[in-house]
N, CA, C and O of each residue as an XYZ file, in Angstrom:
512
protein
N      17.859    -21.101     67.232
C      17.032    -19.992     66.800
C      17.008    -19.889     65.268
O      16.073    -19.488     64.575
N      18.259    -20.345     64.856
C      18.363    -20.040     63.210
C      17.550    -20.884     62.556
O      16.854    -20.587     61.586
N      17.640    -22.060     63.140
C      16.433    -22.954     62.495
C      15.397    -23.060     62.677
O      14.813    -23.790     61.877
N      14.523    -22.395     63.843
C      13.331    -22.159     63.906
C      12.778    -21.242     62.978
O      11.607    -21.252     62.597
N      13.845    -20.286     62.557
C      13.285    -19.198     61.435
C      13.171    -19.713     60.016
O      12.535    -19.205     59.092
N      14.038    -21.017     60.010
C      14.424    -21.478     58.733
C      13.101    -21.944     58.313
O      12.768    -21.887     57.130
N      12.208    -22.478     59.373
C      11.094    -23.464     59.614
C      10.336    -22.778     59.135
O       9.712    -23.001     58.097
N      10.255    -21.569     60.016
C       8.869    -20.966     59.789
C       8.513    -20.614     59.101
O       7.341    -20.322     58.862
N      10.237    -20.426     58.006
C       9.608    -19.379     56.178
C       9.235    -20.458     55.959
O       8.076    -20.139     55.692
N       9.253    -22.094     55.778
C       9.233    -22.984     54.898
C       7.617    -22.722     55.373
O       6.893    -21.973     54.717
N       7.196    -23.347     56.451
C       5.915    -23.126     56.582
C       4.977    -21.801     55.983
O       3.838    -21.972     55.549
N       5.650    -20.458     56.036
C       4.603    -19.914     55.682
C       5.121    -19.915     54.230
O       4.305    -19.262     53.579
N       6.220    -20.405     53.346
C       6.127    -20.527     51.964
C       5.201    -21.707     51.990
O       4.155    -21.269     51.512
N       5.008    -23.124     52.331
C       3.847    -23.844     51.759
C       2.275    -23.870     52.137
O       1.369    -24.397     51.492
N       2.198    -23.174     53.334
C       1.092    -22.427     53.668
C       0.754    -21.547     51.959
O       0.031    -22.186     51.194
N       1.019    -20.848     51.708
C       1.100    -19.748     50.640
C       0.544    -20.521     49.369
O      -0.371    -20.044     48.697
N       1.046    -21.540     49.120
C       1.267    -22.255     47.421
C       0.302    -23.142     47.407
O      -0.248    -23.408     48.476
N      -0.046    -23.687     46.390
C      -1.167    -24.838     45.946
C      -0.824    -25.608     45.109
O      -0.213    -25.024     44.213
N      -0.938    -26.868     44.925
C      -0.635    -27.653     43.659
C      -1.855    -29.275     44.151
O      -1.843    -30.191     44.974
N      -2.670    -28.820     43.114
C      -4.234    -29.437     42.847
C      -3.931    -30.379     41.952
O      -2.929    -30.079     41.302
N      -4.524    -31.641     41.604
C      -5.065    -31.895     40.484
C      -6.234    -31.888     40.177
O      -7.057    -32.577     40.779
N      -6.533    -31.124     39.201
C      -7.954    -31.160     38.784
C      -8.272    -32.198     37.572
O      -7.559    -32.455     36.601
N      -9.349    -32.638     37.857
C      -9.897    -33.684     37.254
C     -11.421    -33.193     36.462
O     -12.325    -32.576     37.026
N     -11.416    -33.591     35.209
C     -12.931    -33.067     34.448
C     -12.743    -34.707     33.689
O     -11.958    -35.532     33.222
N     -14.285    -34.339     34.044
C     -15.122    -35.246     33.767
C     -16.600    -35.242     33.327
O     -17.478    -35.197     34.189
N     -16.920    -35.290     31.954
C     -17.924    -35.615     31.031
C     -19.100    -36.809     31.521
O     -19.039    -38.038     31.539
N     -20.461    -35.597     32.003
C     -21.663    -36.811     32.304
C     -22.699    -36.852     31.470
O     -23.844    -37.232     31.716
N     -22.071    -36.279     30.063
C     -23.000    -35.863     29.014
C     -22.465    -36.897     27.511
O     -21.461    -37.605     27.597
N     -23.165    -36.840     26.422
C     -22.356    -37.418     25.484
C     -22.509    -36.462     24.562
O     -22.154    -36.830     23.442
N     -22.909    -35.372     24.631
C     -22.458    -33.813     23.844
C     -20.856    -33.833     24.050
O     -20.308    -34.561     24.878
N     -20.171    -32.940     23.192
C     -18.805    -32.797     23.064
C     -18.614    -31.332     23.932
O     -19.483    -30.460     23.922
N     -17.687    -31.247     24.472
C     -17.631    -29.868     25.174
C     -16.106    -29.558     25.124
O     -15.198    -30.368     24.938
N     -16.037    -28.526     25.282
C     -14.467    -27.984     25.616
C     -14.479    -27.664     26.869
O     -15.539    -27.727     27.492
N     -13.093    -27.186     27.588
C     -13.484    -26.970     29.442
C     -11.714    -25.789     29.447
O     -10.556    -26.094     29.163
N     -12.036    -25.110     29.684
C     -10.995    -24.238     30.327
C     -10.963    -23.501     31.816
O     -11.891    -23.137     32.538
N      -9.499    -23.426     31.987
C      -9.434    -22.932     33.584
C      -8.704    -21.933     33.714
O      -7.639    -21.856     33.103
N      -9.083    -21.095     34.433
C      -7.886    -19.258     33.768
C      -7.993    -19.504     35.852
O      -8.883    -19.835     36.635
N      -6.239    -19.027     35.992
C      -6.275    -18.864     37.575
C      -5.767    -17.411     37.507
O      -4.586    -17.617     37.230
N      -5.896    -16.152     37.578
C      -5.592    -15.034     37.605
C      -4.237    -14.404     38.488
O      -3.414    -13.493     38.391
N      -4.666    -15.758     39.591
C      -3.839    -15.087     40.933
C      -2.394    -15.727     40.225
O      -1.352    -15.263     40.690
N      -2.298    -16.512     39.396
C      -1.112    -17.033     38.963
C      -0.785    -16.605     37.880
O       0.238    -16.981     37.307
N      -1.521    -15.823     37.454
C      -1.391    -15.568     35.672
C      -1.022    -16.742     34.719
O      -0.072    -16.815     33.941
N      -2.074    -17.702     34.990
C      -1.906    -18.814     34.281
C      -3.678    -19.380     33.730
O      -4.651    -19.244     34.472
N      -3.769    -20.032     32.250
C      -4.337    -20.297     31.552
C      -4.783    -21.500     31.397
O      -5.718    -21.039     30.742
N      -4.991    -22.616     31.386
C      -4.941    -24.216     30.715
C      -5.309    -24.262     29.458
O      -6.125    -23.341     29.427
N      -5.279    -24.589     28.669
C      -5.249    -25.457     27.184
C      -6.811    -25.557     27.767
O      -7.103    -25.708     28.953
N      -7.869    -25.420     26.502
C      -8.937    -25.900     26.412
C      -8.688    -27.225     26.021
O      -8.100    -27.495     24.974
N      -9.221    -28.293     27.025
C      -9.483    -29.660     26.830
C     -10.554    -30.343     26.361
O     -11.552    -29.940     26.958
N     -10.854    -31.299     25.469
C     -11.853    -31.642     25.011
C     -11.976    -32.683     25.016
O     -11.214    -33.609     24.739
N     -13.747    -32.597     25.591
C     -14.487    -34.108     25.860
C     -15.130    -34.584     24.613
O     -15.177    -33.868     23.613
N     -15.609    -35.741     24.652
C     -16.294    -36.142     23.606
C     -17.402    -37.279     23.710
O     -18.243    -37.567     22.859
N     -17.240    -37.741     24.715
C     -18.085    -38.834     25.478
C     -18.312    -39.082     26.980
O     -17.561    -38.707     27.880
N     -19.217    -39.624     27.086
C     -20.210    -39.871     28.558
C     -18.344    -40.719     29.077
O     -17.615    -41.460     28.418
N     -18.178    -40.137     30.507
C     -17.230    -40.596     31.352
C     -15.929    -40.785     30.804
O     -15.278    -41.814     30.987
N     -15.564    -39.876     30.180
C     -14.664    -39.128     29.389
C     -14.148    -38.723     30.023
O     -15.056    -38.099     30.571
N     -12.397    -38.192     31.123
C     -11.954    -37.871     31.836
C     -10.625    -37.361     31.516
O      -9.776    -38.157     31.115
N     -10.274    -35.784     31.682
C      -9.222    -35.366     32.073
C      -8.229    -34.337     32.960
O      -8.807    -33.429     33.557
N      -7.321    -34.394     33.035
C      -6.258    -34.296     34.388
C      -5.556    -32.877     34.068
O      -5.173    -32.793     32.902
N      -5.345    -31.895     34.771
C      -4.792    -30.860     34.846
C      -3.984    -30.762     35.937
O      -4.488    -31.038     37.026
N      -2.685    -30.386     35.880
C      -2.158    -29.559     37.542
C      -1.779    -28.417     37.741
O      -1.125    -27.650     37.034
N      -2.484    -28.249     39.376
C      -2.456    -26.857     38.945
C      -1.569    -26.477     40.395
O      -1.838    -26.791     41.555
N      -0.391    -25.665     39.841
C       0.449    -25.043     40.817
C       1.226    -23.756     40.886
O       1.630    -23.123     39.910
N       1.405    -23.410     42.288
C       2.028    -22.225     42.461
C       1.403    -21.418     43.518
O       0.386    -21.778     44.111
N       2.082    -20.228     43.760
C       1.743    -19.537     44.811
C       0.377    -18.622     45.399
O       0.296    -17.584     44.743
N      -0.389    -18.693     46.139
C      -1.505    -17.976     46.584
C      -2.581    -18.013     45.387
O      -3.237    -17.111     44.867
N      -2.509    -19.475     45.132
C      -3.586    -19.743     44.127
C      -5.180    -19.187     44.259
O      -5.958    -19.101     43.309
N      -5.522    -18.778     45.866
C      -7.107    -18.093     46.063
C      -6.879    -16.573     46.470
O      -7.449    -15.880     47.312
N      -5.817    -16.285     45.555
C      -6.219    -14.676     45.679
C      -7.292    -14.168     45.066
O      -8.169    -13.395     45.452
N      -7.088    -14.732     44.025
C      -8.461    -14.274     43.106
C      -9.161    -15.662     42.694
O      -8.578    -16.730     42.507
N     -10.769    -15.371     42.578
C     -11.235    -16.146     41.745
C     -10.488    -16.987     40.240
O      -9.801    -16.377     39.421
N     -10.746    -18.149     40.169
C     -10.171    -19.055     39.591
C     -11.930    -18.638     38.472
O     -13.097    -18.412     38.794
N     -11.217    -18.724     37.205
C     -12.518    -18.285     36.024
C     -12.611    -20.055     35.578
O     -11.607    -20.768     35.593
N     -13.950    -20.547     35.209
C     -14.194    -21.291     34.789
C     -15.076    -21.689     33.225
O     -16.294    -21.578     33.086
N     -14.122    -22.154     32.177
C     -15.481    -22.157     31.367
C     -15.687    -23.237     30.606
O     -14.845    -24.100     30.358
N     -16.892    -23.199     30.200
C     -17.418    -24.614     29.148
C     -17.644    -23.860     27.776
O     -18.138    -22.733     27.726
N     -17.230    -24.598     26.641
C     -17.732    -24.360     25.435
C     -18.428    -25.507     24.864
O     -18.282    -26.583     25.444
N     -19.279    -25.447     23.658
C     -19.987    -26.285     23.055
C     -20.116    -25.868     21.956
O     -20.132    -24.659     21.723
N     -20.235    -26.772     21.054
C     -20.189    -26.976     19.395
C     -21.246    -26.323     19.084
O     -22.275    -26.682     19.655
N     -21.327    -25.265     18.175
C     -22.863    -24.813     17.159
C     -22.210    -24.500     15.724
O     -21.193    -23.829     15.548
N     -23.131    -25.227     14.556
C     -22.325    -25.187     13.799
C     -20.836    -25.392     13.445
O     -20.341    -24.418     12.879
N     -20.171    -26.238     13.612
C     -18.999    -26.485     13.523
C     -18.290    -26.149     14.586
O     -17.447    -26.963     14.964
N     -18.498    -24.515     15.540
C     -17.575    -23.675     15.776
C     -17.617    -24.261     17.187
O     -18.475    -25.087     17.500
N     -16.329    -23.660     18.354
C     -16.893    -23.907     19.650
C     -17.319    -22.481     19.760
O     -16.756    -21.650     19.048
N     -18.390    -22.075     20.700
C     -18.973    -21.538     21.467
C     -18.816    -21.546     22.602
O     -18.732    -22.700     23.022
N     -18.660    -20.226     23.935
C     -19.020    -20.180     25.205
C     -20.588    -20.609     25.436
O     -21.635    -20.155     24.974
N     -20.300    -21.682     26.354
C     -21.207    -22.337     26.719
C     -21.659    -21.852     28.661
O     -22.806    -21.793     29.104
N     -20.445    -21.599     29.407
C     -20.734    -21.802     30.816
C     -19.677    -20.564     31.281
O     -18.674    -20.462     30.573
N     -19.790    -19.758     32.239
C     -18.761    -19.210     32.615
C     -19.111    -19.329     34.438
O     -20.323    -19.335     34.651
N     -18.425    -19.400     35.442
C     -18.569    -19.393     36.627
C     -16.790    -19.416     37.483
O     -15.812    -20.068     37.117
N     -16.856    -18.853     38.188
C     -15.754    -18.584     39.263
C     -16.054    -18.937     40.583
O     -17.131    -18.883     41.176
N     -14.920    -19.316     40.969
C     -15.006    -19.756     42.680
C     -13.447    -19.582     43.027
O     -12.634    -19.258     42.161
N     -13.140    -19.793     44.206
C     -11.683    -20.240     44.750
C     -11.517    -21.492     45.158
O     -12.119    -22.196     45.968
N     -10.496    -21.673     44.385
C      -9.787    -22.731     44.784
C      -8.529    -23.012     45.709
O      -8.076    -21.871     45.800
N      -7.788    -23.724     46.361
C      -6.547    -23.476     47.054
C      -6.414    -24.895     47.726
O      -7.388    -25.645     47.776
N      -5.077    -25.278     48.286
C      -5.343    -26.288     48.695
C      -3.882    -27.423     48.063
O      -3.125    -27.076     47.156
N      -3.793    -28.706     48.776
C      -2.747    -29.784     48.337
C      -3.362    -30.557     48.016
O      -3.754    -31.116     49.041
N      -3.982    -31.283     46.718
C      -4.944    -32.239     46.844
C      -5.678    -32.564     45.444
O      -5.220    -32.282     44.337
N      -6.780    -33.147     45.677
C      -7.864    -33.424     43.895
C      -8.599    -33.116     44.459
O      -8.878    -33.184     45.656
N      -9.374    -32.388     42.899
C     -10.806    -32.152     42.600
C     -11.336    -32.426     41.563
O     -10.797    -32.068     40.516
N     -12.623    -33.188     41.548
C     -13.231    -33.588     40.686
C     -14.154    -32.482     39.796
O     -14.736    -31.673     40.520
N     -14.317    -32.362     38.759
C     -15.112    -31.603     38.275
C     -15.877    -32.060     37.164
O     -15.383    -32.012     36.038
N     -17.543    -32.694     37.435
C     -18.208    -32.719     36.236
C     -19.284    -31.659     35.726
O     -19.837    -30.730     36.315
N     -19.393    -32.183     34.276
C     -19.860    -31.563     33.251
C     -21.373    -32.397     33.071
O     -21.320    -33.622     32.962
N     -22.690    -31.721     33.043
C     -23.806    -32.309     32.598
C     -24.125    -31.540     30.920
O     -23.492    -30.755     30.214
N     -25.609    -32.351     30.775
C     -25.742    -31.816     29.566
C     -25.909    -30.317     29.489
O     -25.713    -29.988     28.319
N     -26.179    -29.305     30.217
C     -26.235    -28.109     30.370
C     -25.059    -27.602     30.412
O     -25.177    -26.377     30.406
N     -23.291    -28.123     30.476
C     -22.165    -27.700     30.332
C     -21.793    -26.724     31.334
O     -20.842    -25.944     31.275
N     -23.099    -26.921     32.750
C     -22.463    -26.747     33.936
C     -21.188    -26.909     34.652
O     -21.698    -27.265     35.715
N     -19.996    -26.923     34.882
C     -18.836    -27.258     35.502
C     -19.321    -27.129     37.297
O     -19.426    -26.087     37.944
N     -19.533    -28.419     37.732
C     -19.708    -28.537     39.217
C     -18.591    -29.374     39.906
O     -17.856    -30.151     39.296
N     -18.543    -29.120     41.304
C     -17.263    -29.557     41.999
C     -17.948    -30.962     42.719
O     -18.787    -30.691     43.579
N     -17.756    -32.106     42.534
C     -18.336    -33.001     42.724
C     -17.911    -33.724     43.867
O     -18.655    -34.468     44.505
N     -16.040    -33.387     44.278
C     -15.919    -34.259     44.704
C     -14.547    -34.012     45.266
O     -13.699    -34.554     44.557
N     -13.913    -33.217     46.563
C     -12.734    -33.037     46.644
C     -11.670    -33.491     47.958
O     -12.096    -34.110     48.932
N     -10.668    -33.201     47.854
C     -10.126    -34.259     48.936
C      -8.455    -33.024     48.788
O      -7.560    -32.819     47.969
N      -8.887    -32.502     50.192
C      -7.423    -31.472     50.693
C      -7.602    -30.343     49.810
O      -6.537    -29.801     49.514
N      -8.508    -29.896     49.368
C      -8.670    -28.459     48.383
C     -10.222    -28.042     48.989
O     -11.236    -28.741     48.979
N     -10.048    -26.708     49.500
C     -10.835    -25.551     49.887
C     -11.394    -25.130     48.424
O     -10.734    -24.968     47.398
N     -13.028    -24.976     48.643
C     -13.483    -24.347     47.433
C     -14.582    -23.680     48.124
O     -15.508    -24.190     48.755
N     -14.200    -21.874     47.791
C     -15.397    -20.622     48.058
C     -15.441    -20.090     47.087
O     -14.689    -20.191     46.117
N     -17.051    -18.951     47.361
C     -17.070    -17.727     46.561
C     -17.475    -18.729     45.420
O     -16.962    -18.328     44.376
N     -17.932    -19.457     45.294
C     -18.541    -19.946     43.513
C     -19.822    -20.660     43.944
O     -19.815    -21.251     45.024
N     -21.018    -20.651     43.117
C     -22.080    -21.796     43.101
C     -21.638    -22.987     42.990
O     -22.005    -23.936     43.683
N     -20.610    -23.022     41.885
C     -20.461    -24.447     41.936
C     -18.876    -25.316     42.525
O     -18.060    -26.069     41.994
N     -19.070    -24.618     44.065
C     -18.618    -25.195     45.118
C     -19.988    -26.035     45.806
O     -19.689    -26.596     46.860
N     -21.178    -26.179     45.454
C     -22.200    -26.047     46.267
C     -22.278    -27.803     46.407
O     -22.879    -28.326     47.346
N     -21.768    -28.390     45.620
C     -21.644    -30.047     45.880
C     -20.353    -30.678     46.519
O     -20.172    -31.796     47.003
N     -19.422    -29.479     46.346
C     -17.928    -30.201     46.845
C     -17.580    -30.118     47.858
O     -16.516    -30.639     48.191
Protein backbone atom coordinates (compact mmCIF):
# COMPACT_ATOMS: atom_id res chain seq x y z
CA UNK A 1 0.00 0.00 0.00
CA UNK A 2 2.90 2.33 0.93
CA UNK A 3 4.19 2.10 -2.39
CA UNK A 4 1.31 2.50 -4.34
CA UNK A 5 0.99 5.95 -2.65
CA UNK A 6 4.62 6.52 -3.20
CA UNK A 7 3.67 6.01 -7.03
CA UNK A 8 0.93 7.93 -7.28
CA UNK A 9 2.54 11.30 -5.84
CA UNK A 10 5.37 10.62 -8.35
CA UNK A 11 2.80 10.41 -11.03
CA UNK A 12 0.73 13.20 -10.16
CA UNK A 13 4.15 15.28 -9.42
CA UNK A 14 5.20 14.58 -13.24
CA UNK A 15 1.81 14.77 -14.53
CA UNK A 16 2.03 18.50 -12.99
CA UNK A 17 5.64 19.71 -14.46
CA UNK A 18 6.95 20.43 -18.00
CA UNK A 19 10.36 20.62 -19.34
CA UNK A 20 10.20 21.64 -23.30
CA UNK A 21 12.76 22.55 -25.52
CA UNK A 22 11.95 25.28 -27.42
CA UNK A 23 13.50 25.91 -30.53
CA UNK A 24 13.36 29.50 -32.66
CA UNK A 25 14.05 29.72 -35.74
CA UNK A 26 14.60 32.68 -38.27
CA UNK A 27 12.72 32.41 -41.93
CA UNK A 28 13.51 35.95 -42.51
CA UNK A 29 16.96 37.71 -43.04
CA UNK A 30 15.70 40.86 -40.99
CA UNK A 31 17.35 40.68 -37.49
CA UNK A 32 14.81 40.08 -34.72
CA UNK A 33 14.93 39.56 -31.05
CA UNK A 34 12.42 36.72 -29.55
CA UNK A 35 11.41 36.51 -25.89
CA UNK A 36 9.36 34.05 -23.77
CA UNK A 37 7.74 35.21 -20.31
CA UNK A 38 5.93 31.85 -18.69
CA UNK A 39 3.89 33.51 -15.83
CA UNK A 40 2.73 30.25 -14.37
CA UNK A 41 6.47 29.84 -13.43
CA UNK A 42 7.47 33.27 -12.86
CA UNK A 43 10.07 32.91 -15.27
CA UNK A 44 11.48 35.17 -18.18
CA UNK A 45 14.12 34.07 -21.05
CA UNK A 46 16.91 36.33 -22.14
CA UNK A 47 15.86 38.02 -25.37
CA UNK A 48 17.65 35.99 -28.06
CA UNK A 49 18.83 37.26 -31.20
CA UNK A 50 18.54 36.29 -34.76
CA UNK A 51 20.30 37.67 -37.49
CA UNK A 52 19.93 35.48 -40.49
CA UNK A 53 17.63 33.29 -42.73
CA UNK A 54 17.81 29.67 -40.71
CA UNK A 55 19.37 31.04 -37.84
CA UNK A 56 18.41 28.78 -34.85
CA UNK A 57 18.06 28.89 -31.16
CA UNK A 58 17.42 26.56 -28.09
CA UNK A 59 15.74 27.41 -24.83
CA UNK A 60 14.56 25.01 -21.87
CA UNK A 61 11.88 25.37 -20.44
CA UNK A 62 11.03 23.78 -16.98
CA UNK A 63 9.05 23.35 -13.97
CA UNK A 64 5.81 22.96 -12.51
CA UNK A 65 2.16 23.51 -14.10
CA UNK A 66 3.75 25.29 -16.89
CA UNK A 67 -0.19 25.86 -18.65
CA UNK A 68 -1.62 27.57 -15.89
CA UNK A 69 -1.38 30.59 -17.50
CA UNK A 70 -0.74 31.70 -20.88
CA UNK A 71 2.90 31.55 -21.85
CA UNK A 72 3.48 35.58 -23.35
CA UNK A 73 5.27 35.63 -26.54
CA UNK A 74 7.29 38.34 -28.18
CA UNK A 75 9.23 39.54 -31.27
CA UNK A 76 11.21 42.70 -31.47
CA UNK A 77 12.76 44.40 -34.49
CA UNK A 78 15.34 47.00 -35.17
CA UNK A 79 14.08 50.80 -36.06
CA UNK A 80 16.65 53.06 -35.95
CA UNK A 81 19.25 51.44 -34.09
CA UNK A 82 16.82 50.58 -31.19
CA UNK A 83 14.91 47.18 -30.69
CA UNK A 84 11.31 47.68 -30.86
CA UNK A 85 8.14 45.44 -29.97
CA UNK A 86 7.47 43.94 -32.98
CA UNK A 87 4.84 40.82 -32.16
CA UNK A 88 3.10 40.01 -28.98
CA UNK A 89 0.83 36.70 -28.82
CA UNK A 90 0.08 34.03 -26.02
CA UNK A 91 -0.94 30.49 -26.04
CA UNK A 92 -0.29 27.43 -23.63
CA UNK A 93 2.15 25.47 -23.62
CA UNK A 94 2.80 22.16 -21.43
CA UNK A 95 4.10 19.02 -22.12
CA UNK A 96 7.75 16.61 -22.18
CA UNK A 97 9.11 17.33 -25.45
CA UNK A 98 10.23 20.09 -28.57
CA UNK A 99 8.81 22.80 -30.19
CA UNK A 100 9.69 24.44 -33.04
CA UNK A 101 9.03 28.01 -33.40
CA UNK A 102 9.46 30.15 -36.60
CA UNK A 103 9.78 33.67 -37.30
CA UNK A 104 8.72 35.21 -40.91
CA UNK A 105 9.34 38.53 -42.24
CA UNK A 106 6.31 39.95 -40.37
CA UNK A 107 8.08 38.74 -36.88
CA UNK A 108 5.12 36.49 -36.44
CA UNK A 109 6.24 33.71 -33.82
CA UNK A 110 4.31 30.45 -35.18
CA UNK A 111 4.42 26.88 -33.78
CA UNK A 112 5.57 24.95 -36.69
CA UNK A 113 6.31 21.90 -35.47
CA UNK A 114 5.92 19.86 -32.14
CA UNK A 115 6.53 16.51 -30.74
CA UNK A 116 5.05 15.57 -26.86
CA UNK A 117 4.01 19.35 -26.09
CA UNK A 118 0.23 20.41 -26.02
CA UNK A 119 -0.29 23.89 -27.47
CA UNK A 120 -3.91 25.96 -26.72
CA UNK A 121 -5.59 29.19 -26.35
CA UNK A 122 -3.06 30.99 -28.94
CA UNK A 123 -3.40 31.64 -32.89
CA UNK A 124 -0.26 30.65 -33.24
CA UNK A 125 -0.86 27.11 -32.13
CA UNK A 126 -2.79 27.05 -35.47
CA UNK A 127 0.18 25.14 -37.45
CA UNK A 128 1.50 22.98 -34.56
Amino acid sequence: MQKLLVLLTLVVVYVNCCDIQLSIRSLTPKPFQFQVEIPALKKKTDKATLTQVNQQKKVKIDGPNCANKQWIIRTFKQVGGKWVPAQQHTAKLDGFGRVLVTVNDDYLPLVTDRIGVSCSEGVICARG
